[in-house]
N, C-alpha and C positions, 0 to 999 in steps of 0.2 A: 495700415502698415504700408510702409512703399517700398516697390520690388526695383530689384538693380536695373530690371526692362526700362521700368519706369523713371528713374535714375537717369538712363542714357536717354531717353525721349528727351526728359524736361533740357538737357545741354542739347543735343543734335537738335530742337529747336529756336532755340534763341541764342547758337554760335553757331557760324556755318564750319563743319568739320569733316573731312577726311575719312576718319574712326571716330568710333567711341565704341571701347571693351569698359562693362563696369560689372565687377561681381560684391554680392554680399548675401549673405542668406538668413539675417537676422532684422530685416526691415529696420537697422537704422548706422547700422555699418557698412563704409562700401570702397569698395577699391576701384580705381580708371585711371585708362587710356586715353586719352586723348592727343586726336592729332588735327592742327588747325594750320593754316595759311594765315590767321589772325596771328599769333602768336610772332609769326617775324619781327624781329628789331625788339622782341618785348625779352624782360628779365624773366624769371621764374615766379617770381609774385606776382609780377603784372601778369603773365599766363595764369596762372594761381586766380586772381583776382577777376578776370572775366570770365574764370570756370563757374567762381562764387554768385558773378554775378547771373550767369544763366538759371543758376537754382532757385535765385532772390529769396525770402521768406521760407524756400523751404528746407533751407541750411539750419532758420532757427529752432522752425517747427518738427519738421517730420526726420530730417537727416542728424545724424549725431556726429557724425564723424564720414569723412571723407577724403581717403588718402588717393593721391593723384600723380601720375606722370603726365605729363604733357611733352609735344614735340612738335615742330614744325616739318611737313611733307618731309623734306630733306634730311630731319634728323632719322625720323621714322624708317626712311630706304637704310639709313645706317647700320638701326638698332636693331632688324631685322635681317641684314646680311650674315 
């Protein structure tokens, strides 16, 4: 079973990020934050899609669902004022 700890390792390893808050406590459901300097100039998919891609294989394997925010540094100062 993979824990939300684990969750955030597998992204804050293969995207360099800011944050990452992920909670879930059912080892296959999981909520995140994410806040990346990658993300500039990208849509919400394309953010979306390099979250997916940090996971790789274990989006199909071990995670079931994975609901996300994402921001860029500058959104992030906003969303938190």
């Amino acid at each position: 079973m993979v824990t939300a700890e684990q969750v955030k390792i597998f992204i804050e390893s293969a995207l360099p990020c800011e944050y990452v808050g992920v909670q879930g406590d059912d080892g296959k459901h999981f909520q995140a934050y994410i806040v990346s300097k990658q993300f500039h100039g990208k849509s919400m998919v394309q953010q979306h899609q390099l979250v997916y891609k940090s996971l790789g294989d274990r989006m199909k394997q071990d995670i079931h669902a994975l609901s996300m925010r994402t921001f860029t540094p500058e959104e992030w100062a906003t969303h938190q004022a």
